[in-house]
C-alpha positions in Angstrom: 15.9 -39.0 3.7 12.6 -37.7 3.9 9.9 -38.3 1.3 7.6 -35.6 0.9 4.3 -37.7 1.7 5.9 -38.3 5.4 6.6 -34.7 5.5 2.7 -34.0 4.8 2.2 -36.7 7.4 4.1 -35.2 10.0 2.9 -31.8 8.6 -0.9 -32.9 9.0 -0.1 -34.2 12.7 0.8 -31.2 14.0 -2.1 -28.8 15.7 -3.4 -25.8 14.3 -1.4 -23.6 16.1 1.9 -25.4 16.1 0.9 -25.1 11.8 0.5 -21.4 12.3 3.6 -20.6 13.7 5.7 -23.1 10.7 4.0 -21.1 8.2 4.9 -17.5 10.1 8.7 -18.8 11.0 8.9 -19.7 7.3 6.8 -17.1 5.3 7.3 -14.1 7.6 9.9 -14.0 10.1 12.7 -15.7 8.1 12.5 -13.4 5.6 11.9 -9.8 7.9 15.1 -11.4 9.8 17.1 -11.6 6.6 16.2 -8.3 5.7 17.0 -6.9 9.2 20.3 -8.1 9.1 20.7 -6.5 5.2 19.5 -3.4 6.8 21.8 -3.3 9.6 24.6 -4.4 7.2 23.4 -1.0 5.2 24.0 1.0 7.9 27.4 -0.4 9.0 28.1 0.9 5.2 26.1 3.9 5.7 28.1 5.0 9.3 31.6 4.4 7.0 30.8 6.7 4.1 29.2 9.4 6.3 32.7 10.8 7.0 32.9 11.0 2.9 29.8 12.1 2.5 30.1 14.8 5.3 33.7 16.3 3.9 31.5 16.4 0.4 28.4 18.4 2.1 31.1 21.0 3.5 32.5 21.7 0.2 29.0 21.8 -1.0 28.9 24.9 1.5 32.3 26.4 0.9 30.8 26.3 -2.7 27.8 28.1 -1.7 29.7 30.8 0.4 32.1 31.8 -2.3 28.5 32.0 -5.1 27.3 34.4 -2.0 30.0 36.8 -1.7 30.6 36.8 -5.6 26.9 38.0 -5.4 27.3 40.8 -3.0 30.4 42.1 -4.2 29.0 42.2 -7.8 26.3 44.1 -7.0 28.1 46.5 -5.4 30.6 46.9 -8.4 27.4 47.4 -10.7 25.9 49.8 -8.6 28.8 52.3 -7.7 31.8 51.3 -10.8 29.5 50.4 -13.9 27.8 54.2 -14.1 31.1 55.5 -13.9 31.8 54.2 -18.0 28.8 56.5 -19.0 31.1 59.3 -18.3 33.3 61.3 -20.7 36.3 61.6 -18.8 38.1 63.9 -21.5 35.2 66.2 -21.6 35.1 69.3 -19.7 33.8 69.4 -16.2 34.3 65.7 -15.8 36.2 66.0 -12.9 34.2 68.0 -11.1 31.0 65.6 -12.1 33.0 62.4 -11.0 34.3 64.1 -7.5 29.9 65.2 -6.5 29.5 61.0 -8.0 32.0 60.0 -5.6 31.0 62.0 -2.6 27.7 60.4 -3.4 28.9 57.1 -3.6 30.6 57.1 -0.1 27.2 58.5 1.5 25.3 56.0 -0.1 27.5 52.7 0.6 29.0 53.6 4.0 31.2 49.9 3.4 33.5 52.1 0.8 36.3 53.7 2.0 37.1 55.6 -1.3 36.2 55.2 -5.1 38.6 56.3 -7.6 39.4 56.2 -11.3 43.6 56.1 -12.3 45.2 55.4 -15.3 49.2 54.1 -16.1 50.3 56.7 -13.5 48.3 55.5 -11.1 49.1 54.5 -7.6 52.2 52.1 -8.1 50.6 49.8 -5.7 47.2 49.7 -6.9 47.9 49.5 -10.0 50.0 46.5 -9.1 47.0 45.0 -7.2 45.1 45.6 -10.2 47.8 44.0 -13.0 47.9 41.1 -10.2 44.1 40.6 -10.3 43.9 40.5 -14.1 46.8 38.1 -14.4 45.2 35.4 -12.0 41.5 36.1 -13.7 40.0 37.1 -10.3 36.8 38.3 -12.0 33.8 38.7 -10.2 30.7 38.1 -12.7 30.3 35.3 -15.6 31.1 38.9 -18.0 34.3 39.5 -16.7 34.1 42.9 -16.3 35.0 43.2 -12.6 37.8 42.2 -10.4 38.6 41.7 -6.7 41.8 42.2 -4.9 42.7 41.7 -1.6 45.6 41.8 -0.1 47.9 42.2 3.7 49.0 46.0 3.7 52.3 46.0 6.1 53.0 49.6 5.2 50.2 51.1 5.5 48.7 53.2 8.7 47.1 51.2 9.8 48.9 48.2 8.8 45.7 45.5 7.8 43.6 44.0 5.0 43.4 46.1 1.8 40.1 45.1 0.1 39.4 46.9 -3.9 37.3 46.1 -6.4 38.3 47.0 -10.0 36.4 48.0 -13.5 38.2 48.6 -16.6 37.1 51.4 -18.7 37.9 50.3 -22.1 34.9 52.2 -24.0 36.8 53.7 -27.2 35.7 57.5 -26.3 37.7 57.1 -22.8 40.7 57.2 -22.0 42.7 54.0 -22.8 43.7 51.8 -19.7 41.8 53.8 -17.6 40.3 51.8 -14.4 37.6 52.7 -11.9 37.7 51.1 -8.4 36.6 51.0 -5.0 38.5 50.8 -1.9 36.6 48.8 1.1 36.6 49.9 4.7 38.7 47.5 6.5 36.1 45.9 9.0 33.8 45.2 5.5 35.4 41.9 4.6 35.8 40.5 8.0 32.7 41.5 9.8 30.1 42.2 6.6 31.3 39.9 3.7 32.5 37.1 5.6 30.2 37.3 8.5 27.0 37.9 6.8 27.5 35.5 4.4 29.0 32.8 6.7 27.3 33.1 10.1 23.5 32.6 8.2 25.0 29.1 6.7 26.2 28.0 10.3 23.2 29.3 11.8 20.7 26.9 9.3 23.3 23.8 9.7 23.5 21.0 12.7 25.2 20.3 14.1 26.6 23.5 14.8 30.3 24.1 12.1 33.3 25.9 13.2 34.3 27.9 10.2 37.4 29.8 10.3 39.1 31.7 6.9 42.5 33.2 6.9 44.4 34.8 3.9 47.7 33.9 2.5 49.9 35.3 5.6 47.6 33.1 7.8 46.2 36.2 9.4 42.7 35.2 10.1 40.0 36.7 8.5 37.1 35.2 10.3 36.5 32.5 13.0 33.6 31.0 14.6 34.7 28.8 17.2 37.4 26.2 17.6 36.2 23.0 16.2 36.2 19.8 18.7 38.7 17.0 17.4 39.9 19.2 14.6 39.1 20.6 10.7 37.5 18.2 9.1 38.1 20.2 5.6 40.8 22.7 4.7 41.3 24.4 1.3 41.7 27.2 -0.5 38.6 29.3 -2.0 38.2 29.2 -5.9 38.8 32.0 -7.3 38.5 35.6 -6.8 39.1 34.4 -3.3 42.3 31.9 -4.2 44.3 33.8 -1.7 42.0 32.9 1.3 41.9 29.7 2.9 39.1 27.8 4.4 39.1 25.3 7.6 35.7 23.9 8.8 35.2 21.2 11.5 32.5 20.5 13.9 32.1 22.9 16.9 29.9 20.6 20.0 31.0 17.0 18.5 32.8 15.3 16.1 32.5 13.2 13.6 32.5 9.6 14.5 30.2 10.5 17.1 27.8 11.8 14.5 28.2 8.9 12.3 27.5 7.2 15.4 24.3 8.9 16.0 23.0 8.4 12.5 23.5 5.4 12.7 21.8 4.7 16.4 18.9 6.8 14.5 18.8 5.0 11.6 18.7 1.7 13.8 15.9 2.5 16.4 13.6 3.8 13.0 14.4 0.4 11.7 14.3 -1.4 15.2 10.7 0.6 15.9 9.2 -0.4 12.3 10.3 -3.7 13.0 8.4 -3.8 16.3 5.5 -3.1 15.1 5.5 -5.2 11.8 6.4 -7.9 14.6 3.5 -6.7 16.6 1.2 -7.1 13.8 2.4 -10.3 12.6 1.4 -11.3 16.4 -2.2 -9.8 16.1 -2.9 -11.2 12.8 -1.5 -14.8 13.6 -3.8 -14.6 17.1 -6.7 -13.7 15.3 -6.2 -16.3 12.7 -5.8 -18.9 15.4 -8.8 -17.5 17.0 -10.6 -17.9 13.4 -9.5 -21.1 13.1 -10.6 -22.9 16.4 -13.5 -21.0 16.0 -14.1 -22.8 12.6 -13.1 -26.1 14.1 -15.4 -25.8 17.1 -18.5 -25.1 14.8 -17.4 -27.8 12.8 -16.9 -30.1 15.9 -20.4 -28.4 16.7 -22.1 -29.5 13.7 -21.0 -32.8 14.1 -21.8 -33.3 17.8 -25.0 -31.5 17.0 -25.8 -34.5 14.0 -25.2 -37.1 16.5 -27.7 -35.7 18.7 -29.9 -35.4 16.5 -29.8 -38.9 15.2 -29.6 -40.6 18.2 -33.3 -39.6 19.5 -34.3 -39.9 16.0 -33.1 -43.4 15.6 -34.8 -44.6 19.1 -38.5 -42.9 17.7 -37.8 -45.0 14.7 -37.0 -47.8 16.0 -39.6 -48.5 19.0 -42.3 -46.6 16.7 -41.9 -49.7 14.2 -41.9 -52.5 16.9 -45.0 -50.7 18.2 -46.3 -50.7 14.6 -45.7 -54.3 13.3 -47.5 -55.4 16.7 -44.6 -57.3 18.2 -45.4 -56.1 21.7 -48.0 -58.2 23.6 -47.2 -56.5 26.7 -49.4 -53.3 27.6 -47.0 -52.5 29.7 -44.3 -52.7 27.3 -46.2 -50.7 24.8 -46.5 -47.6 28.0 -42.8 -48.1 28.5 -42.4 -47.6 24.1 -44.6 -44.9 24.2 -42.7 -43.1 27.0 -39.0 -43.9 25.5 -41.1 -41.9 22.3 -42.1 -39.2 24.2 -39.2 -38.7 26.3 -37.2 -38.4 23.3 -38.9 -36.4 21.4 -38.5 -34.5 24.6 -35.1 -34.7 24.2 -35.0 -34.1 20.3 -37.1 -31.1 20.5 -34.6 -29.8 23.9 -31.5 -30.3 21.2 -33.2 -28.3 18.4 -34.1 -25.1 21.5 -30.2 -25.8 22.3 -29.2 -25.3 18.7 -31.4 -21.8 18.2 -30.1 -20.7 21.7 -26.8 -20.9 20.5 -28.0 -18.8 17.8 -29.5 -16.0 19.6 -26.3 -16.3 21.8 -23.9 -15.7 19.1 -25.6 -12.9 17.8 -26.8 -11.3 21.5 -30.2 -11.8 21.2 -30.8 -14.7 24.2 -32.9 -13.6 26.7 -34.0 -15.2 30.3 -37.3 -14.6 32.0 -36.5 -15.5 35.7 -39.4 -16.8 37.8 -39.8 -18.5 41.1 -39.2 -22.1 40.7 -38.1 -25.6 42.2 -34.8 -26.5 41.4 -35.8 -30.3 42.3 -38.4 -30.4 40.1 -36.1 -29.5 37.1 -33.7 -32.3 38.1 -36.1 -34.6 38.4 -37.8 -33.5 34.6 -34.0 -34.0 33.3 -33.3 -37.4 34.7 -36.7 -38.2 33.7 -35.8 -37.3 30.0 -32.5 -38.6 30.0 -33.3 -42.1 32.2 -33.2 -44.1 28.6 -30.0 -42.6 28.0 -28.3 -43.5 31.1 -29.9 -47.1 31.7 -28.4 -47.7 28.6 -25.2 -46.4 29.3 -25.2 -48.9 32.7 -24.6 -45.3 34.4 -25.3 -45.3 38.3 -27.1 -41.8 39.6 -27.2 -41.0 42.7 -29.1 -38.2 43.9 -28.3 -36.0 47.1 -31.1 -33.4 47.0 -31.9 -31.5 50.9 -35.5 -32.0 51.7 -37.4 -28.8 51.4 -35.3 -27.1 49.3 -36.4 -23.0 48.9 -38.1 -21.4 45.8 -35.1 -19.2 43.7 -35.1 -17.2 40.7 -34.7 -19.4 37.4 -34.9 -19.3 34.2 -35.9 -23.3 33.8 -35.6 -24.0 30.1 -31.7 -22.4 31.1 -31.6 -24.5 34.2 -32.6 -27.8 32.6 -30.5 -27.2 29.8 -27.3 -26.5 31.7 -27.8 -29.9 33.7 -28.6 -31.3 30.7 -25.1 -31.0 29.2 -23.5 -31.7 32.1 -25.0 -35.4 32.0 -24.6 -35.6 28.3 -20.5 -34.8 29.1 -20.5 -37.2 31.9 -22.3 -39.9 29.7 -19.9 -39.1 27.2 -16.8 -38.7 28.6 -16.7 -41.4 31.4 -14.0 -43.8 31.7 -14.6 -47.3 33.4 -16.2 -45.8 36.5 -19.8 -45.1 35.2 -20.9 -42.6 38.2 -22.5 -39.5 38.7 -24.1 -38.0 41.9 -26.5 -34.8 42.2 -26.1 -32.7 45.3 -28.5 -29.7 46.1 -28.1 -27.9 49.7 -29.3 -24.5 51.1 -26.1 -22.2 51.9 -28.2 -19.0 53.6 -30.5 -17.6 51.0 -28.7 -19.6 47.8 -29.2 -22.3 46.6 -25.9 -24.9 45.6 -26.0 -27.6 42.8 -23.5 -29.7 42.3 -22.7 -32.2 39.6 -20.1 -34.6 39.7 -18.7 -37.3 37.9 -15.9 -39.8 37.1 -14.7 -38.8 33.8 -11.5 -38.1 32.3 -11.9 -34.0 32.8 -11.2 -31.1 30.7 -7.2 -30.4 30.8 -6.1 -27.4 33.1 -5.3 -25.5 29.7 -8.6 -25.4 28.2 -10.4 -25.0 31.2 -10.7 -20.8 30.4 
């Protein structure tokens, strides 16, 4: 079993990185994978109700269809059947009034066919269409006041669809059981009610429906197209349109291909919001790596920088109080003190111009004044300042520098301070074979300098 102080330990072992990507696994992508997989199980759901939820849209619109012609067909009735009650139909000259109303009726709606007002002895077939009507409540309007009727004519010339709309007069100064009513053309209800109140629906839908309505003989009354893999919805209109029956399906597809391609939608949004939240998660975790060896390198910085510091600091101290307390006899001991001070003040005041270089290099600010100098000159000025150092190291220099060497453009403090730091690494980093060899040579008109020593490397990996 593991106790939770070896899990800190093991925790506290592993690098930064390695860290980063426990805490992403466990805080971030655990949890976005879990919610993937509810999301895909969502739409698994989603793809098996769409059929459901598709038959309910197309009542919906069957719904919508039947409010539409109600609409139409009411208005009509109210505009050629409702000024018709304001008449006195017992009073002289009423005839004559209602035939010029008539005749102005049928220029004004061209859909009617003829407008009429009968009584008991009506037209034994109208009349029946009209007892018909008001027995199965096929009113129009939320009032009541006007009915539809539509029925398949086989007697008449033409044989065909027999569309009327009915208003019962039953005003106590008219005659009692009187009825007004309209007779529709026969192309009205197939290619102006049905059409223009259907083809506008189909038109604003997708995919594209195939509608198709037939009445109670199955003669159809409008069709579309021929849906692909069948209706998807039959039934029969509410009422005043009982009589009629509607079949919808889909007319380019069908319906597990759509559920299909909702889902595949649904998916690639989710997929493509997933990518980027991935993507982000990447970004952030990069940059907070980035932040985080750039917090341990100026901490590693700080403390390299201390031990610099200290280390020239401790050798002033120390041969400035032998020189003090007069334990050196040897004048030539004393010039060999004295230099040791000098050279590492030298080197303290090098590491301090190191530490407000990096400064300036941070923020962009280091410059470099390039001037004509001798590159064996600076060597020799950094060995000098070092030669403490590396005597007391037991470090072995050897130094390979062609005679005559030409003039080239340097910035020296630069120059110094990059071979500088390449002998504090090889000092530093040196295993048992304490080596290191300087090599200058002329290559045309430049000028190589190589530096090389025994030490255990940088790994291939942090070389960049």
């Amino acid at each position: 079993m593991l106790l939770p102080g070896m899990f800190r330990d093991a925790i506290r072992k592993l690098s930064l990185r390695k860290r980063l990507m426990i805490l992403a696994a466990i805080g971030v992508f655990l949890p976005v994978l879990g919610l993937t997989y509810l999301q895909y199980r969502s739409l698994t759901e989603l793809q098996n109700k769409t059929k459901g939820a598709f038959k309910d849209n197309l009542r919906q619109g069957l719904t919508l269809v039947e409010q539409r012609m109600k609409r139409r067909l009411e208005d009509i009735a109210s505009q050629t059947l409702e000024p018709i009650a304001s008449r006195h139909l017992s009073s002289p000259g009423t005839a004559k009034a209602l035939e010029q109303y008539f005749a102005e009726v049928k220029r004004s709606h061209s859909e009617i066919q003829e407008i009429f007002v009968f009584g008991d002895s009506g037209d034994p077939e109208i009349v029946g269409l009209f007892d018909r009507a008001r027995f199965n409540q096929s009113f129009l309007d939320s009032d009541r006041k006007y009915l539809f009727a539509n029925s398949f004519c086989a007697t008449c010339t033409p044989a065909g669809q027999r569309t009327f709309l009915f208003y019962p007069l039953s005003d106590s100064t008219q005659k009692q059981g009187s009825v007004a009513g309209v007779l529709f053309k026969e192309g009205f209800v197939t290619d102006k009610l049905l059409a223009g109140t259907v083809a506008p629906l189909i038109a604003a839908h997708s995919p594209t429906m195939a509608v198709t309505i037939s009445d109670e003989n199955r003669q159809v009354l409008y069709s579309n197209a021929a849906p692909q893999g069948g209706y998807l919805l039959e039934s029969n209109l509410d009422r005043p349109f009982s009589n009629w029956r509607a079949a919808v399906g889909l007319k380019d597809t069908n319906l597990d291909a759509l559920a299909r391609d909702s889902f595949l939608h649904s998916a690639g949004a989710t997929l493509l919001v997933l990518v980027f939240l991935l993507g982000g998660l990447a970004l952030t975790l990069r940059a907070t790596d980035r932040e985080a060896r750039l917090a341990q390198a100026k901490s590693n910085f700080v403390s390299n920088v201390s031990h610099e510091l200290k280390t020239p600091l401790s050798l002033i101290s120390l041969f400035s109080e032998i020189l003090e307390l007069g334990r050196v006899d040897n004048e030539e001991k004393k010039q060999e003190y004295y230099g040791i001070i000098r050279h590492e003040s030298r080197r303290l005041n090098k590491t301090i111009d190191n530490i407000l270089d990096f400064s300036r290099i941070e923020a962009g600010r280091k410059t470099y004044e390039l001037v004509e100098g001798d590159m064996a000159e600076v060597i020799d000025n950094v060995l000098s300042t070092h030669r403490y150092q590396i005597i007391t190291s037991g470090f072995d220099v050897k130094t390979n520098m062609q005679p005559e060497l030409p003039s080239v453009l340097i910035d020296r403090d630069a120059m110094a301070q990059a071979i500088s730091n390449l002998l504090d690494n090889a000092i530093k980093y040196s295993g048992e074979v304490k080596q290191l060899s300087i090599t200058t040579r002329a290559i045309g008109s430049d000028l190589s300098l190589e530096v090389a020593d025994h030490g255990i490397g940088i790994p291939r990996t942090e070389q960049a």
